[in-house]
Backbone bond lengths (Angstrom), bond angles and torsions (degrees), N, CA, C in turn:
res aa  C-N    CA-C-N  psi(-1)  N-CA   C-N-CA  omega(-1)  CA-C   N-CA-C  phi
1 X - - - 1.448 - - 1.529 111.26 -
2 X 1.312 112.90 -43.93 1.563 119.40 171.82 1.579 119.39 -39.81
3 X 1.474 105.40 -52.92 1.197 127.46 -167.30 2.133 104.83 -78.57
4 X 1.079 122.03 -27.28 1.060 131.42 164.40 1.878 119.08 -48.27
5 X 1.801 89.78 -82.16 1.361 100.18 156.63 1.591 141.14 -31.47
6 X 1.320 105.13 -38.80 1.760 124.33 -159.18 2.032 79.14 -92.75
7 X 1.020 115.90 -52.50 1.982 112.02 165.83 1.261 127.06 -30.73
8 X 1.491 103.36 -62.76 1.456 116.18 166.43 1.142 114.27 -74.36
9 X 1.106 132.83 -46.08 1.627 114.10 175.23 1.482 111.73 -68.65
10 X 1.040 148.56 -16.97 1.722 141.05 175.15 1.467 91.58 -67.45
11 X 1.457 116.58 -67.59 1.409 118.60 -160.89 1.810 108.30 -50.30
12 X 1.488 126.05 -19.84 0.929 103.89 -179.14 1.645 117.19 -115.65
13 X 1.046 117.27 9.58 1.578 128.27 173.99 1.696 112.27 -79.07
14 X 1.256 105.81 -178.79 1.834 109.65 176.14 1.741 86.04 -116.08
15 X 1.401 114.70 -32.97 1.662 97.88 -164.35 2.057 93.71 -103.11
16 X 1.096 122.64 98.03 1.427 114.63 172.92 1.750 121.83 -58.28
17 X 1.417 92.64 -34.19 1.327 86.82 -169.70 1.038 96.78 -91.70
18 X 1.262 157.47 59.78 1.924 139.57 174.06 2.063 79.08 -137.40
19 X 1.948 116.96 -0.52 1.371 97.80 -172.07 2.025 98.10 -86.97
20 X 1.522 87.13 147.31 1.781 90.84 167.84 1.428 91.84 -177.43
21 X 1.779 69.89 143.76 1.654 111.34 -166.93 1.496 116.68 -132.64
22 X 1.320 105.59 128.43 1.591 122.15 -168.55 1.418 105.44 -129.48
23 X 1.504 111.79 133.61 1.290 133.44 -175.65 1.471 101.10 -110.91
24 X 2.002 95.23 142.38 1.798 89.05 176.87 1.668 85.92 -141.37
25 X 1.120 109.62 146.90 1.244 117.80 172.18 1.164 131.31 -107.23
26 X 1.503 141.97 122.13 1.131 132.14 -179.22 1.533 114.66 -132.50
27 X 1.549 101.45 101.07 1.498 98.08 176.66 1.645 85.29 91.44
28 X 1.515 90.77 -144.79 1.503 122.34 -176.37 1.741 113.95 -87.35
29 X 1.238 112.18 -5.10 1.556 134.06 -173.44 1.574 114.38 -105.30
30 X 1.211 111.58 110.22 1.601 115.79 -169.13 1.915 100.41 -99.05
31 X 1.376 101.17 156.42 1.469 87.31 175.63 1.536 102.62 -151.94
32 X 1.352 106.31 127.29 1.635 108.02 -154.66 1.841 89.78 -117.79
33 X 1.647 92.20 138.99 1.656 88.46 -161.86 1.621 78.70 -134.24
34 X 1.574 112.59 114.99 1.304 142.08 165.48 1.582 117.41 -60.96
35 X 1.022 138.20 92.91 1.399 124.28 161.15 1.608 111.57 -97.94
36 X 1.571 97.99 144.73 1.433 104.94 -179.93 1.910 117.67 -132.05
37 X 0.892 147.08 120.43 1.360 137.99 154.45 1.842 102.87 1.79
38 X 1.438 112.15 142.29 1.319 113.86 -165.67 1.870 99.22 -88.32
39 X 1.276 103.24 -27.95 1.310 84.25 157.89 1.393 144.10 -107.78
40 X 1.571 99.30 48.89 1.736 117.35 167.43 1.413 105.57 -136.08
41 X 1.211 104.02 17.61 1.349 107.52 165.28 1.526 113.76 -55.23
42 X 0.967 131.45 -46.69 1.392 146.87 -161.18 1.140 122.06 -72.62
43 X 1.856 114.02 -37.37 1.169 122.45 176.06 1.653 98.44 -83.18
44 X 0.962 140.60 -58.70 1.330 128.01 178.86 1.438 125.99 -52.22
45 X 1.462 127.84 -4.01 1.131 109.73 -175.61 1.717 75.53 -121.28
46 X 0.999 152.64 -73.36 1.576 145.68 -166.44 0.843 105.22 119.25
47 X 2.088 114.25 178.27 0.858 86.56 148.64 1.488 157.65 -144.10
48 X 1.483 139.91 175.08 1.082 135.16 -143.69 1.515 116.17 76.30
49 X 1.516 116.02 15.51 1.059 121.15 -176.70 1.250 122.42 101.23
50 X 1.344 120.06 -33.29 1.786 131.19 -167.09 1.832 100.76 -32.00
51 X 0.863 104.44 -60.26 1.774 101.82 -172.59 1.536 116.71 -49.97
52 X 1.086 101.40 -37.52 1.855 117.37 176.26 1.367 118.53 -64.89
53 X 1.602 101.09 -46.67 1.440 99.83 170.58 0.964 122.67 -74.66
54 X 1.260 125.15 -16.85 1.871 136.49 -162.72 1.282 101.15 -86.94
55 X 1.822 117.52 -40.28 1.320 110.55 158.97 1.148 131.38 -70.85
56 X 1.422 131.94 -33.55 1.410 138.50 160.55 1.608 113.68 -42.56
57 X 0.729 106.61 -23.28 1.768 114.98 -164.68 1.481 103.60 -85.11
58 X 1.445 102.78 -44.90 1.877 133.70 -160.76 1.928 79.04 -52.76
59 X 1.802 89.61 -80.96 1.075 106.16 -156.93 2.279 110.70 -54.36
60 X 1.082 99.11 -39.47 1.510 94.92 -173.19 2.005 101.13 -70.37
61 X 1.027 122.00 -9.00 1.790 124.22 173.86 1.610 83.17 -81.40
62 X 1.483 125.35 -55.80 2.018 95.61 -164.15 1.035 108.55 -79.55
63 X 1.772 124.24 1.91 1.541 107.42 -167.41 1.800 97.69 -95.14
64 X 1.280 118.21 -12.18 1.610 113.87 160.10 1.489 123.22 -41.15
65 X 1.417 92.07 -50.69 1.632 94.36 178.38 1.706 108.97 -63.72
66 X 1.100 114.52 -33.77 1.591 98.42 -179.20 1.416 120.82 -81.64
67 X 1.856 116.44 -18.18 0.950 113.61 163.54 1.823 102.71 97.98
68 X 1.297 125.52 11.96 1.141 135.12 159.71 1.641 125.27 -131.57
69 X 1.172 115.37 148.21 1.388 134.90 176.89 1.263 105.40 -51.86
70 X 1.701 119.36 124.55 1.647 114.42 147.41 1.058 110.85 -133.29
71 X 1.536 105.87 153.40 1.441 97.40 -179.20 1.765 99.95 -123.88
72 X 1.238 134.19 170.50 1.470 145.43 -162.85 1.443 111.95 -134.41
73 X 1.253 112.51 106.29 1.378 123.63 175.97 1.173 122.87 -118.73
74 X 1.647 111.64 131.59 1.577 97.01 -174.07 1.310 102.89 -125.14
75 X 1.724 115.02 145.17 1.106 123.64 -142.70 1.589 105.41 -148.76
């Protein structure tokens, strides 16, 4: 899931490398915490959100297949 996220977020920033992404697990509940350059903040979340959810969505359809909860926070 990490590796998903950290995809989509390069592809949509201007600075790729300032993206990093850390996974924490708790239990059966994963929690993937997005950091981005403050000024690509904007493109990753969209707007009204659309980009956030589109990734939230991405990522919670592959996390079916594994059969655990994640959730996506960007921070």
């Amino acid at each position: 899931m990490k590796d998903l996220v950290e995809v989509i977020a390069k592809a949509l920033v201007d600075n790729p490398s300032e993206v990093v992404v850390t996974e924490k697990k708790e239990g059966r509940n994963i929690v993937i915490e997005l950091h981005v350059a403050p000024s690509d903040m904007g493109k990753v979340i969209g707007r009204q959100g659309r980009i956030a959810k589109a990734i939230r969505a991405v990522v919670k359809a592959a996390s079916t297949r594994e059969n655990v909860k994640v959730d996506v926070e960007i921070v």
